[in-house]
C-alpha angles and dihedrals in degrees: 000000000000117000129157137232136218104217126160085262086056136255117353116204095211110192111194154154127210101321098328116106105220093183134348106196127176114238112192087187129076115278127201094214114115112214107265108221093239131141088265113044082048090050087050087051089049093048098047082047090057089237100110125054103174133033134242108185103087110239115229105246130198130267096219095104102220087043085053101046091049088049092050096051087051087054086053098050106100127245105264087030142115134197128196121241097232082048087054091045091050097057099044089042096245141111123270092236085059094042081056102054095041093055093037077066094052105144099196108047123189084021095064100031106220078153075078090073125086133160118269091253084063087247096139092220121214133307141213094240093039142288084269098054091053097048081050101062102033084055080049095065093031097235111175098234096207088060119077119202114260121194 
């Protein structure tokens, strides 16, 4: 099922099944969809609320294994937090250029938080939806950008 969301970085197109998010995409133009009352419409409410900071719906990764492993060490980087791409490229045995594109092609943004992920400098990089949104987000969950998530 496809439904949109109204969020403060504009309308979200959400396709899901039963509790798994397929693709989140940005959409900057009017949409005919209404919001569907679903878990994880609700749990996008509740993030952009700041009253989530973890969710629960499951994200539909890929089966690519490199693309999986990089999306599975996203979902572990805690809310507030931010990760380097070269630390992200270490753990899953890759190079941070490759880390990049892969999550530059991240089909369910916010639930898997490639926002998390920042250069080394502290500079936050660029992102799918735009550089604002992920500001945005990353000012959300008041991550301290200079700061890079450790383990």
């Amino acid at each position: 099922m496809e439904t949109c969301i109204h969020t403060p970085i504009g309308r979200l197109l959400v396709d899901y099944t039963e509790g798994v998010v397929e693709r989140i995409r940005f959409s900057d133009t009017p949409v005919d969809y209404i919001e569907a009352n679903s878990k994880v419409i609700h749990e996008l409410r509740a993030y952009f609320a700041g009253k989530l900071t973890q969710f629960t719906v499951k994200p539909k990764l890929p089966t690519n294994p490199l693309h999986r492993k990089v999306y599975e060490v996203l979902l572990q980087i805690p809310y507030g937090k931010t990760c380097s791409y070269s630390e992200v490229a270490q753990l899953v045995g890759s190079s941070p250029r490759g880390v990049a594109r892969i999550i530059a092609c991240n089909p369910i943004p916010i639930v898997i938080p490639c926002h998390r992920v920042i250069y080394k400098t502290g500079n936050i990089g660029g992102y799918s939806g735009g550089v604002w949104r992920k500001r945005f987000l990353l000012e959300l969950e008041s991550t301290t950008l200079n700061l890079p998530y450790r383990r």
